[in-house]
C-alpha positions as CSV (number, residue, x, y, z in Angstrom):
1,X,133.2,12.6,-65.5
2,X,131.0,13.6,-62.9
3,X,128.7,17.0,-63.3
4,X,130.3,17.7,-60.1
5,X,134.1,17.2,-61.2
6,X,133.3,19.4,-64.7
7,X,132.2,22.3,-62.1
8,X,135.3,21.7,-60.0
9,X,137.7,21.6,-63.2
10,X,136.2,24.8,-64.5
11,X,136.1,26.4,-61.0
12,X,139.9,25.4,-61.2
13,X,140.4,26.5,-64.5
14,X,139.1,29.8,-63.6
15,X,140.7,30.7,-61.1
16,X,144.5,29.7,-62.0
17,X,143.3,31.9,-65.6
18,X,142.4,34.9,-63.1
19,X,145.9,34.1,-61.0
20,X,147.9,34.1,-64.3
21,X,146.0,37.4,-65.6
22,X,146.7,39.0,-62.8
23,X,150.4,38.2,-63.0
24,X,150.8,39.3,-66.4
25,X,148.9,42.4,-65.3
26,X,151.6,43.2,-62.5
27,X,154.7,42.8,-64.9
28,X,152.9,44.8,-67.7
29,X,152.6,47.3,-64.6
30,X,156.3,47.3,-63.2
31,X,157.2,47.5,-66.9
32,X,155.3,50.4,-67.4
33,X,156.8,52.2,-64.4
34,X,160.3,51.3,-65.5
35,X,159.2,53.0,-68.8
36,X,158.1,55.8,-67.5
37,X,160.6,56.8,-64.8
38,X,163.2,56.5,-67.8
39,X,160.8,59.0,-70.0
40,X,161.0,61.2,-67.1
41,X,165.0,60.9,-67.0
42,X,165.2,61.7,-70.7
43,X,162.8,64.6,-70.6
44,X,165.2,65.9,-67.0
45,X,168.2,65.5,-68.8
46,X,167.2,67.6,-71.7
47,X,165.7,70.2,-70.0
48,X,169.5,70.6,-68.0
49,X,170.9,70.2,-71.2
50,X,168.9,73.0,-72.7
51,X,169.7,75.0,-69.4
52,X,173.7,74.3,-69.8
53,X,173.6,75.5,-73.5
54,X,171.5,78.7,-72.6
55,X,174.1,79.7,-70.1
56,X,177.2,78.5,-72.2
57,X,175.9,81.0,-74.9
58,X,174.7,84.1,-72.3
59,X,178.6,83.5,-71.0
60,X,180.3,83.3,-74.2
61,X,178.8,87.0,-74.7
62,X,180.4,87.8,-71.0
63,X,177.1,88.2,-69.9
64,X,174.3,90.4,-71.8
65,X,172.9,93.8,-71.4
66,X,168.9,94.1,-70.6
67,X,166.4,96.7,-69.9
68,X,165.9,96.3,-66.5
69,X,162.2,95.6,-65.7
70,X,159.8,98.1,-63.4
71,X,161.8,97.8,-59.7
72,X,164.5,95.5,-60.8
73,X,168.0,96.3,-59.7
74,X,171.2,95.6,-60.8
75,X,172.7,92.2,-59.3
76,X,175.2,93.4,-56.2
77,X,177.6,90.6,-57.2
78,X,178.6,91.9,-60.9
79,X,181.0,94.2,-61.7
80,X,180.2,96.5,-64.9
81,X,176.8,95.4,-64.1
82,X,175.3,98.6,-65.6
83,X,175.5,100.1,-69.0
84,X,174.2,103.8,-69.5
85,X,173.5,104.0,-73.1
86,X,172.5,107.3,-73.2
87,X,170.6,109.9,-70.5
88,X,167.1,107.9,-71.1
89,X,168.3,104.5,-71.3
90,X,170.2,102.3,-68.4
91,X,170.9,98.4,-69.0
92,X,172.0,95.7,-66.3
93,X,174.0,93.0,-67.2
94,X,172.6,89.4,-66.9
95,X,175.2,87.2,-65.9
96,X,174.6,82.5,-66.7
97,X,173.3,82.2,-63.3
98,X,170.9,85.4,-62.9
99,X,169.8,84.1,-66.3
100,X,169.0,80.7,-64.9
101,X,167.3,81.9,-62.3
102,X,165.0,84.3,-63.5
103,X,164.4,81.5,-66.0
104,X,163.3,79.5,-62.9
105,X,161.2,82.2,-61.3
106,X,159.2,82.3,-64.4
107,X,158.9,78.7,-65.3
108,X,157.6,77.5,-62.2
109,X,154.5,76.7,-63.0
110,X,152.0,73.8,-63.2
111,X,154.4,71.8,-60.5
112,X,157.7,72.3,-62.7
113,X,160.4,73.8,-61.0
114,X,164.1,74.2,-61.2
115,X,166.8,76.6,-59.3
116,X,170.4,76.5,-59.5
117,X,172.7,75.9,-57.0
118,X,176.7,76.6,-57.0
119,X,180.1,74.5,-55.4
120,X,181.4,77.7,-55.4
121,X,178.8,79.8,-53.4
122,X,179.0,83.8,-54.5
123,X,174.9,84.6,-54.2
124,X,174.2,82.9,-50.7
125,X,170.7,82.0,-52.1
126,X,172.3,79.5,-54.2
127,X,173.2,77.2,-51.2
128,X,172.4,73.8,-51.9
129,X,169.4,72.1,-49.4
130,X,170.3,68.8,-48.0
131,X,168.4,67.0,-50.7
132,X,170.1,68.3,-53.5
133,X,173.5,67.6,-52.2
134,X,172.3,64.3,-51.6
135,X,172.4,64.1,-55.7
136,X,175.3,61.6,-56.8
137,X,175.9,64.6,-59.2
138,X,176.4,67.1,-56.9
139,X,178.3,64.1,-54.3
140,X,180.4,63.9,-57.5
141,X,181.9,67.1,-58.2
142,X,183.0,68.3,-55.0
């Protein structure tokens, strides 16, 4: 064998080792997307499932009573929604869904965000946007 062909074969060998890495490298890749997109599911479905349990026990209370904070009113859409304890103390009832969304309000932060939205619209801010009843949840259980 020729110097010439030894160059040639190596040049070969070479390049189909730097094809092949590089094919590996793309499935690790894909495979590493796929992971993470399901990590981000998992980590989505807890945090609604967390969300449904918080408002599953504020509800099986029929709501809870709160010192309101400095300006806050009582939510218009509530009946009973104000306790007076005594002449110095007032509470306002906090409903599953005004908990959920104050809960929103507060944790949006650090690009995480969530709001709530109803199929049976009482609070007109809870109107779904276009993308969100483009959810094959939301599609489902109208």
């Amino acid at each position: 064998m020729t110097k010439f062909n030894k160059y040639i074969a190596l040049g070969a060998f070479f390049i189909i080792s730097l094809l092949t890495s590089f094919y590996f490298i793309d499935v690790f890749n894909e495979k590493n997307i796929e992971l993470q997109k399901q990590i981000l599911i998992k980590q989505a479905q807890t945090h609604f499932k967390d969300q449904v349990n918080t408002r599953v026990w504020n509800a099986s209370y029929g709501g809870v009573y709160a010192i309101p904070k400095e300006g806050q009113k009582p939510n218009p859409f509530l009946r009973d929604n104000i306790l007076k304890v005594d002449e110095n103390l007032t509470l306002i009832k906090i409903n599953p869904a005004w908990m959920s969304r104050q809960l929103s309000e507060i944790s949006n932060i650090d690009g995480f965000r969530f709001r709530i939205t109803s199929l049976k619209l009482i609070n007109p801010d809870n109107k779904a946007t276009p993308f969100e009843e483009s959810a094959p949840l939301f599609r489902r259980n109208r």
